[in-house]
mmCIF file as gemmi writes it, N, C-alpha and C atoms, coordinates in Angstrom:
data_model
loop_
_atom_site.group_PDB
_atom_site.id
_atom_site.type_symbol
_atom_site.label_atom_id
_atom_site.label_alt_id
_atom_site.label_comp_id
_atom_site.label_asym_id
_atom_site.label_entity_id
_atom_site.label_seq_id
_atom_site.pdbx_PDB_ins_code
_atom_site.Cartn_x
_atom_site.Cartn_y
_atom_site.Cartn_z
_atom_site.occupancy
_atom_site.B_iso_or_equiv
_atom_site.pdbx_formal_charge
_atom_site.auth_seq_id
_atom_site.auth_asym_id
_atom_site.pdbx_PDB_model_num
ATOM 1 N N . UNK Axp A 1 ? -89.585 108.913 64.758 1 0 ? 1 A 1
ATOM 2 C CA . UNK Axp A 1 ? -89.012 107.582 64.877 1 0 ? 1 A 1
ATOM 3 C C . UNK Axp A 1 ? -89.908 106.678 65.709 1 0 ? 1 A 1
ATOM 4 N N . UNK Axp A 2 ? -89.439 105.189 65.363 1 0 ? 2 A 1
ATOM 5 C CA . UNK Axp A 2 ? -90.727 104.675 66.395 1 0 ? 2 A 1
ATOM 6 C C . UNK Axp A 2 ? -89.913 104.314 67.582 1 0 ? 2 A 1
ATOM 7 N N . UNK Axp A 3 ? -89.886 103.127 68.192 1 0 ? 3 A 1
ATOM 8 C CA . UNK Axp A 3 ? -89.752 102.607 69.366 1 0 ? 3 A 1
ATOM 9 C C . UNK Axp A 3 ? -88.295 102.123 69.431 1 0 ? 3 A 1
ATOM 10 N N . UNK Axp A 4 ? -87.434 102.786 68.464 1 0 ? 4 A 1
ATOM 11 C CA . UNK Axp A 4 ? -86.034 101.866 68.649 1 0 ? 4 A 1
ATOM 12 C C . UNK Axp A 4 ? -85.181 102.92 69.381 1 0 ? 4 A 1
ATOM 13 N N . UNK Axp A 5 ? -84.126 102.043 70.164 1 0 ? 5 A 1
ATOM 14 C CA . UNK Axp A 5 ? -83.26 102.178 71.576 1 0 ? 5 A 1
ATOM 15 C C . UNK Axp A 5 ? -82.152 102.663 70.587 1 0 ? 5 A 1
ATOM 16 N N . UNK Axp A 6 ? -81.436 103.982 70.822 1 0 ? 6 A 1
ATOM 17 C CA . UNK Axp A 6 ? -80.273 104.194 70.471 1 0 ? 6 A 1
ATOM 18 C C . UNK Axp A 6 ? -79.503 104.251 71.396 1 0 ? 6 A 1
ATOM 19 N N . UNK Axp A 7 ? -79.895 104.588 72.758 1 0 ? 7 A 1
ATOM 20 C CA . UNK Axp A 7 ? -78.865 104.667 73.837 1 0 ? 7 A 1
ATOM 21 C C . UNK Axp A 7 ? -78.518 102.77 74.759 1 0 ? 7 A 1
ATOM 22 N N . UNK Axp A 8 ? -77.685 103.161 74.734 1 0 ? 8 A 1
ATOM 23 C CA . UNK Axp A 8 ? -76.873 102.003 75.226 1 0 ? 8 A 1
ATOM 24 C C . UNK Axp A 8 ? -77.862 100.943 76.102 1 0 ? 8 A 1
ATOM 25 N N . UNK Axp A 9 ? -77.694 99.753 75.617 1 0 ? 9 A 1
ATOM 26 C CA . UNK Axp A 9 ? -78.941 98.418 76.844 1 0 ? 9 A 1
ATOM 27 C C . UNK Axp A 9 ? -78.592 97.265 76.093 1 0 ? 9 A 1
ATOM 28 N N . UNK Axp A 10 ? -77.411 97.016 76.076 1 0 ? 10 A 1
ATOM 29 C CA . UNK Axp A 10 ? -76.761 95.625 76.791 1 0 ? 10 A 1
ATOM 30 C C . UNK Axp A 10 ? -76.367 95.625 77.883 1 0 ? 10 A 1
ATOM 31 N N . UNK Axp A 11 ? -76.872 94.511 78.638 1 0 ? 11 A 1
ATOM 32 C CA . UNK Axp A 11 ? -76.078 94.619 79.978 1 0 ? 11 A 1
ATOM 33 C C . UNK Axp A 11 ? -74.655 94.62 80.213 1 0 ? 11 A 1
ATOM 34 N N . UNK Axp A 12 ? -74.018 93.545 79.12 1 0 ? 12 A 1
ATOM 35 C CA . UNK Axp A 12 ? -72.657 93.409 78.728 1 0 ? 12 A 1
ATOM 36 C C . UNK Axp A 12 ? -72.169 93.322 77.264 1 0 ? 12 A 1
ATOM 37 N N . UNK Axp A 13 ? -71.972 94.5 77.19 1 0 ? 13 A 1
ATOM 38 C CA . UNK Axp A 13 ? -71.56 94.529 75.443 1 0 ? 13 A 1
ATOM 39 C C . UNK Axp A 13 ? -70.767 93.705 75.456 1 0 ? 13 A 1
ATOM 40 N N . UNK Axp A 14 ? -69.528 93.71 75.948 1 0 ? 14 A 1
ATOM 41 C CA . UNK Axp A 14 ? -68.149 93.743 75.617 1 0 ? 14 A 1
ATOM 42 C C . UNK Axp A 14 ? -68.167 91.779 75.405 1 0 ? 14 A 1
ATOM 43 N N . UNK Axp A 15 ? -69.156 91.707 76.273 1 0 ? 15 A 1
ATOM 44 C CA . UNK Axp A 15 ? -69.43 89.906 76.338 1 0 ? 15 A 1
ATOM 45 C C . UNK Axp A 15 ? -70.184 89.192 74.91 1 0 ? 15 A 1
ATOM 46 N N . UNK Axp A 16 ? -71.224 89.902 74.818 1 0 ? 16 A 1
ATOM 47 C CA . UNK Axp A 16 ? -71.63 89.996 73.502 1 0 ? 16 A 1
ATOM 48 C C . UNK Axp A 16 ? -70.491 90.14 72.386 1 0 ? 16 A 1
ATOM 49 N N . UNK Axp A 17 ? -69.96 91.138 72.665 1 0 ? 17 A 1
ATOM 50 C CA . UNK Axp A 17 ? -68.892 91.654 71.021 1 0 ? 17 A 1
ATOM 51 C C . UNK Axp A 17 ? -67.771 90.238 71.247 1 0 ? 17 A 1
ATOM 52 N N . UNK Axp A 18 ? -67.45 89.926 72.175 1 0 ? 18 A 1
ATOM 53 C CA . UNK Axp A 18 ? -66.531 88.55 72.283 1 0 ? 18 A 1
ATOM 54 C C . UNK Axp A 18 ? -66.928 87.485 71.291 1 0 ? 18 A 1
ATOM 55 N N . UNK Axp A 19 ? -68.474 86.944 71.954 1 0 ? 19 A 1
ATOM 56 C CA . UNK Axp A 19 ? -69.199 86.007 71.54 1 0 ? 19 A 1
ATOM 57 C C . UNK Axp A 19 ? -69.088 86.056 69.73 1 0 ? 19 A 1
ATOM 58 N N . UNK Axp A 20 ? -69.371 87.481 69.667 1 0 ? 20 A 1
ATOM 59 C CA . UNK Axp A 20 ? -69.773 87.302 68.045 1 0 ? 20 A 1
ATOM 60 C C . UNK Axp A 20 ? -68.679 87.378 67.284 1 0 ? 20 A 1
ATOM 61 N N . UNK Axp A 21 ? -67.657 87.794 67.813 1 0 ? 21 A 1
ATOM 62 C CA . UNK Axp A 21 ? -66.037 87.822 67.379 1 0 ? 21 A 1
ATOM 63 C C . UNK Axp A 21 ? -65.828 86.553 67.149 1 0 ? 21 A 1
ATOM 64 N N . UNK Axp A 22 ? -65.607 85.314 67.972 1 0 ? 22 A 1
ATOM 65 C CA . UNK Axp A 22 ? -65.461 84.325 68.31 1 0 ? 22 A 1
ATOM 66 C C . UNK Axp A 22 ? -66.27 83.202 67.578 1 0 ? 22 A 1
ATOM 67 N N . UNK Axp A 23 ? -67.546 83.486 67.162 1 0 ? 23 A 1
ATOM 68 C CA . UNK Axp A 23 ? -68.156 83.131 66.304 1 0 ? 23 A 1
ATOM 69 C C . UNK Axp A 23 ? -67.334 83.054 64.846 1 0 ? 23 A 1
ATOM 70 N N . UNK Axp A 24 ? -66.56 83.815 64.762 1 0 ? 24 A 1
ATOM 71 C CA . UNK Axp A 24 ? -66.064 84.2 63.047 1 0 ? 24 A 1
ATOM 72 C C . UNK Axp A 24 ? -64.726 83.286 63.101 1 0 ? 24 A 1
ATOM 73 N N . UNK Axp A 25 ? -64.78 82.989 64.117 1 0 ? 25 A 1
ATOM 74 C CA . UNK Axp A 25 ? -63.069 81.938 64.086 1 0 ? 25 A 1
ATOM 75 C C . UNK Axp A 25 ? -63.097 81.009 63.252 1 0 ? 25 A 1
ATOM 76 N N . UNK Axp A 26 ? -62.504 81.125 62.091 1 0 ? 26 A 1
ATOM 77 C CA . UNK Axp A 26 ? -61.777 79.97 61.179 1 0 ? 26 A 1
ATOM 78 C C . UNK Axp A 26 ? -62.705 80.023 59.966 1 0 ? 26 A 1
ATOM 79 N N . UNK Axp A 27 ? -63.557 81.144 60.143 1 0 ? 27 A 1
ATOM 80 C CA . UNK Axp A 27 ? -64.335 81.265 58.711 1 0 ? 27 A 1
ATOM 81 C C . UNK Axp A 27 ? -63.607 82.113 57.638 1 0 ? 27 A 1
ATOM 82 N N . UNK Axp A 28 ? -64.214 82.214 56.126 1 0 ? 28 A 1
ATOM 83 C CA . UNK Axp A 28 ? -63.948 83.094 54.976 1 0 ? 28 A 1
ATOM 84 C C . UNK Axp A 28 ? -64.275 84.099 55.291 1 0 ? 28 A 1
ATOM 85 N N . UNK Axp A 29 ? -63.761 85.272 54.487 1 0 ? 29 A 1
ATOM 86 C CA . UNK Axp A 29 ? -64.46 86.413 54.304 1 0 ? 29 A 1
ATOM 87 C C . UNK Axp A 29 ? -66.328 86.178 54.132 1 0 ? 29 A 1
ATOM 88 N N . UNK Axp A 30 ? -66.373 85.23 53.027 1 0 ? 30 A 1
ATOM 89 C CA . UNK Axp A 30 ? -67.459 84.972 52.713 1 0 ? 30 A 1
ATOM 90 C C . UNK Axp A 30 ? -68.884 84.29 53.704 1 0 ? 30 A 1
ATOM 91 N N . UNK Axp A 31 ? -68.024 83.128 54.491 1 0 ? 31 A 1
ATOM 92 C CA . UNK Axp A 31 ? -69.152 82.763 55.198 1 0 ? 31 A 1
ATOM 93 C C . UNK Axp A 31 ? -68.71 83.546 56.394 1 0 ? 31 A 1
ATOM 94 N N . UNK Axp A 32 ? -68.051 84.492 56.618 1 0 ? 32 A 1
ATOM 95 C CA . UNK Axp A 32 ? -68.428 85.596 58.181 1 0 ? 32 A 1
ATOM 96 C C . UNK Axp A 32 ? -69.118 86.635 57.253 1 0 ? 32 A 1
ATOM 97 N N . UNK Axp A 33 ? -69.833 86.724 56.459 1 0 ? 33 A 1
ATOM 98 C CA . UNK Axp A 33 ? -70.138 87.655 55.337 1 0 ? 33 A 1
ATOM 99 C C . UNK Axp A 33 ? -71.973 87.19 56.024 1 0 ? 33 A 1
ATOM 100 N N . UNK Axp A 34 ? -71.862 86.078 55.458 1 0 ? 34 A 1
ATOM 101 C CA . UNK Axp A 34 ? -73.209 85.27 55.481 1 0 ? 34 A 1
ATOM 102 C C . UNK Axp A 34 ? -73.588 84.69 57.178 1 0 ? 34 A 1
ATOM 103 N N . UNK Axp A 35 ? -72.361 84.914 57.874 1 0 ? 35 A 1
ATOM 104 C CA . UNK Axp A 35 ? -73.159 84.557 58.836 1 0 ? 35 A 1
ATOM 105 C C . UNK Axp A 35 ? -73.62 86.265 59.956 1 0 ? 35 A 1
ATOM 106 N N . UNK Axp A 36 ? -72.801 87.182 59.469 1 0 ? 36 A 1
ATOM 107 C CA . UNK Axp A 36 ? -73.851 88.142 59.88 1 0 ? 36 A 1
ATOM 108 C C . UNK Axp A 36 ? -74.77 88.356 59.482 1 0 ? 36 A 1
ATOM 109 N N . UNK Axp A 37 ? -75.126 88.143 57.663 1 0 ? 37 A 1
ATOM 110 C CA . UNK Axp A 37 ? -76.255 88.114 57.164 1 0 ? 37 A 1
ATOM 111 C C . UNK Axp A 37 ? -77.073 87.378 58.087 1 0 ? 37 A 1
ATOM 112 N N . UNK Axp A 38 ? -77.419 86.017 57.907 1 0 ? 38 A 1
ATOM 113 C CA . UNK Axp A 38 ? -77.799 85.27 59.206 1 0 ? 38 A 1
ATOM 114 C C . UNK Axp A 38 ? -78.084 85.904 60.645 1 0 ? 38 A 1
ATOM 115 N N . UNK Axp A 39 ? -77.34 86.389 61.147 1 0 ? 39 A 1
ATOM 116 C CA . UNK Axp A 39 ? -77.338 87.186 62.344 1 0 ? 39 A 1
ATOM 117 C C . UNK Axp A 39 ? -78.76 88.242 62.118 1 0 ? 39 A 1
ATOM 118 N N . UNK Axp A 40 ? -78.185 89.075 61.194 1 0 ? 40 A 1
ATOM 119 C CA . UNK Axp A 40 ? -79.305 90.417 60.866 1 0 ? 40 A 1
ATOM 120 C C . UNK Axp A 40 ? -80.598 89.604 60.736 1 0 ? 40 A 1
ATOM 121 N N . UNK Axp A 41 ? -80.693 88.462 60.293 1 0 ? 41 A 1
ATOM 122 C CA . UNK Axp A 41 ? -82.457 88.351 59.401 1 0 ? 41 A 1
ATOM 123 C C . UNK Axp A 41 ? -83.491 87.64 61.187 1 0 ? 41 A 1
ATOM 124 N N . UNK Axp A 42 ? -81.953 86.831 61.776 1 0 ? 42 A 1
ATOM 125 C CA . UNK Axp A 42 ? -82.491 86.308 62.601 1 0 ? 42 A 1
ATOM 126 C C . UNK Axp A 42 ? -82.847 87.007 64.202 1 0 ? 42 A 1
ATOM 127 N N . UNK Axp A 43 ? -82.192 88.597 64.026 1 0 ? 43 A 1
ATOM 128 C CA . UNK Axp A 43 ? -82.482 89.368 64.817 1 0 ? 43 A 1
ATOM 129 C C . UNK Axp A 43 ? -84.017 90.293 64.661 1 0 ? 43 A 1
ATOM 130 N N . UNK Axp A 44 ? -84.096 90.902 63.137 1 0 ? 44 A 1
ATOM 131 C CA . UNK Axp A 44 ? -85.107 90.963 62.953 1 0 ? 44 A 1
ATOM 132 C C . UNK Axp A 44 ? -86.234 90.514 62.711 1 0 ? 44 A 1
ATOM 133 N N . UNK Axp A 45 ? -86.292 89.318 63.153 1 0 ? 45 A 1
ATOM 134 C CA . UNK Axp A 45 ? -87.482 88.32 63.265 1 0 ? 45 A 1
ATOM 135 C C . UNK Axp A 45 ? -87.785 88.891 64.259 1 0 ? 45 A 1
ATOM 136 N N . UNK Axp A 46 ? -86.783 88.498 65.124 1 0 ? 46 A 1
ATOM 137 C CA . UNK Axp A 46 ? -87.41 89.017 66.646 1 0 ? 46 A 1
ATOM 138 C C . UNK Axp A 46 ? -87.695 89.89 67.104 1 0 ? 46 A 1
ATOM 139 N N . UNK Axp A 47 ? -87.367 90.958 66.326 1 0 ? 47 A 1
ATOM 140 C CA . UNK Axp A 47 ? -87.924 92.155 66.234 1 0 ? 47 A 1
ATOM 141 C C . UNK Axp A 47 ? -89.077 92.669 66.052 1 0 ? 47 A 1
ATOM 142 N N . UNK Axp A 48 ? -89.178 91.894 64.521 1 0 ? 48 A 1
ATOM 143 C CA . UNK Axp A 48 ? -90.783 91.797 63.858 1 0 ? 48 A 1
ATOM 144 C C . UNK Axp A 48 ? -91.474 92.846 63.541 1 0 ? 48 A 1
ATOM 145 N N . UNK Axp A 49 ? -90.977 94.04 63.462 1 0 ? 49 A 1
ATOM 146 C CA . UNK Axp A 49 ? -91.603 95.508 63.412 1 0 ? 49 A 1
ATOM 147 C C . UNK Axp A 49 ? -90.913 96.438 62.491 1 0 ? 49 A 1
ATOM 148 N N . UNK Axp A 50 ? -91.686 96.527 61.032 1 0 ? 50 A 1
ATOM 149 C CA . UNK Axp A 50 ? -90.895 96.868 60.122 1 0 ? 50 A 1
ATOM 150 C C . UNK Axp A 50 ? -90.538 98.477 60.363 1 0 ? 50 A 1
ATOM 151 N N . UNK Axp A 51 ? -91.171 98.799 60.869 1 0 ? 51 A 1
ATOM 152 C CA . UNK Axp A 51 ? -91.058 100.529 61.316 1 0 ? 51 A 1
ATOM 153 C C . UNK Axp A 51 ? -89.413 100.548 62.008 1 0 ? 51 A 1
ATOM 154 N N . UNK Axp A 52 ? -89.753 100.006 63.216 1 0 ? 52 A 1
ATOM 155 C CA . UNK Axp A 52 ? -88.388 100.146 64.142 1 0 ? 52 A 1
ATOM 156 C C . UNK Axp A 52 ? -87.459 99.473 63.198 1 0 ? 52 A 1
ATOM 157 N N . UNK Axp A 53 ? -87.112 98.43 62.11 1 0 ? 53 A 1
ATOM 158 C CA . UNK Axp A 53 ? -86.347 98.421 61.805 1 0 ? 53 A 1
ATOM 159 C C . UNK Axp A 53 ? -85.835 98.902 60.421 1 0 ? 53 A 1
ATOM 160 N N . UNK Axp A 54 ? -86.57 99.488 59.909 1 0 ? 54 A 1
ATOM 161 C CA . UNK Axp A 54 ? -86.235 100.703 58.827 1 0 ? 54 A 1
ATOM 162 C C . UNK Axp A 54 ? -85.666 101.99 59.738 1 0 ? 54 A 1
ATOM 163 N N . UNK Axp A 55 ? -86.372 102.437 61.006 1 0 ? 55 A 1
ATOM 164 C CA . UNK Axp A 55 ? -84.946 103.062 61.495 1 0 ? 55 A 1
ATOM 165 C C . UNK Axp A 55 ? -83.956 103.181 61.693 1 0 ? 55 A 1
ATOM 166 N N . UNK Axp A 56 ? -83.983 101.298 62.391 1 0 ? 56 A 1
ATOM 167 C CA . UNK Axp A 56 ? -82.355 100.944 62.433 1 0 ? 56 A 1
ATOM 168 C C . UNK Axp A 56 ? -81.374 100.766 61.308 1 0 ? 56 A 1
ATOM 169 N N . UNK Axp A 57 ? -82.063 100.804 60.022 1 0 ? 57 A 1
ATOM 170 C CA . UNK Axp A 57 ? -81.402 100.351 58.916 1 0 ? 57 A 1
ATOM 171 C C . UNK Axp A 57 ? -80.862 101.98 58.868 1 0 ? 57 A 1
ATOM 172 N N . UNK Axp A 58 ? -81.882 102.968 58.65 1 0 ? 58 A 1
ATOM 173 C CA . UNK Axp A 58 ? -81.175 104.344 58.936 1 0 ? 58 A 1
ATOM 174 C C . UNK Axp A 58 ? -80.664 104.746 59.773 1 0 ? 58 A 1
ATOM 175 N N . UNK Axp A 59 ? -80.475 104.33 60.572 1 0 ? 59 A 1
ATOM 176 C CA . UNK Axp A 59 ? -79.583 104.71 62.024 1 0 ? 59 A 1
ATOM 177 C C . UNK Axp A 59 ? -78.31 104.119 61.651 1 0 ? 59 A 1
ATOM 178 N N . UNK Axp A 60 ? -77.902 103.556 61.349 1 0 ? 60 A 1
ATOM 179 C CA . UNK Axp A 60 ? -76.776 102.286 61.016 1 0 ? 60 A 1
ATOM 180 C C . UNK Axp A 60 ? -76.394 103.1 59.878 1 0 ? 60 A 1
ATOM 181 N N . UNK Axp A 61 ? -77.105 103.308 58.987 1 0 ? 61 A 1
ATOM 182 C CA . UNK Axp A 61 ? -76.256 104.33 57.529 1 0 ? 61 A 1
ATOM 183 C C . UNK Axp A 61 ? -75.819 105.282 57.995 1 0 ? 61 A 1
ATOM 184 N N . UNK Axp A 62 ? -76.596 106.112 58.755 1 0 ? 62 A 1
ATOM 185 C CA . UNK Axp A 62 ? -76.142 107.999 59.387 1 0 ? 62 A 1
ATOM 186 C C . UNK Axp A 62 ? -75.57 107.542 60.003 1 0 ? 62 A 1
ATOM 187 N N . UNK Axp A 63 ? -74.803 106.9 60.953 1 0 ? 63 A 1
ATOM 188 C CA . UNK Axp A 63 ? -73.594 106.486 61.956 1 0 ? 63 A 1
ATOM 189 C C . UNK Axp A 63 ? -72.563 105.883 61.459 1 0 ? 63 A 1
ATOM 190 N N . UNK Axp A 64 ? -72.519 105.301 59.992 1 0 ? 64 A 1
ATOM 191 C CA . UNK Axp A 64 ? -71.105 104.899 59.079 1 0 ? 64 A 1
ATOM 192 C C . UNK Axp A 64 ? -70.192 105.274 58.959 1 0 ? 64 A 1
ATOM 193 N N . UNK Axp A 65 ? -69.49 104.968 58.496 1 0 ? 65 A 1
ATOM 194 C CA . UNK Axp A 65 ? -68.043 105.527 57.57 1 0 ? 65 A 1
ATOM 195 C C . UNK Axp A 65 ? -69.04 105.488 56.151 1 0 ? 65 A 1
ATOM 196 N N . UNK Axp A 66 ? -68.688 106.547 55.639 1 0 ? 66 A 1
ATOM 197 C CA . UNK Axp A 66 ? -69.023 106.725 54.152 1 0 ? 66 A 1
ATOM 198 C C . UNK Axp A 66 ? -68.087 106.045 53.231 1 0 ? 66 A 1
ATOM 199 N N . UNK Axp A 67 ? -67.648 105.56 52.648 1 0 ? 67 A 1
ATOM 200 C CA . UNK Axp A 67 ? -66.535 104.775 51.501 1 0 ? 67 A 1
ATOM 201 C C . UNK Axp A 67 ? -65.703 106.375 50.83 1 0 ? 67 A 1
């Protein structure tokens, strides 16, 4: 794996998970659909490292609920 953090480093999740909760107030299914889309593309910009984030894309599948 390359350089990606699985163990916990937010300083404040719980402040974060608010924020982005709160974000979704009064939207569709559809545009809270698109605005995590949004979220994801604009995180991995900042990321910028296709390695670490093909892990995370597999890290995120192996940690799911399967359907």
């Amino acid at each position: 794996m390359s350089d990606l953090i699985l163990t916990p480093n937010l300083a404040k999740p719980d402040d974060f998970y608010a924020g982005w909760l709160a974000a979704h107030d009064g939207l569709t299914k559809a545009e809270s659909d698109a605005l995590n889309a949004r979220l994801i593309l604009v995180l991995a910009n900042h990321i910028g490292d296709n390695a670490v984030l093909a892990d995370a894309v597999e890290a995120a599948r192996l940690t799911g609920d399967a359907p």
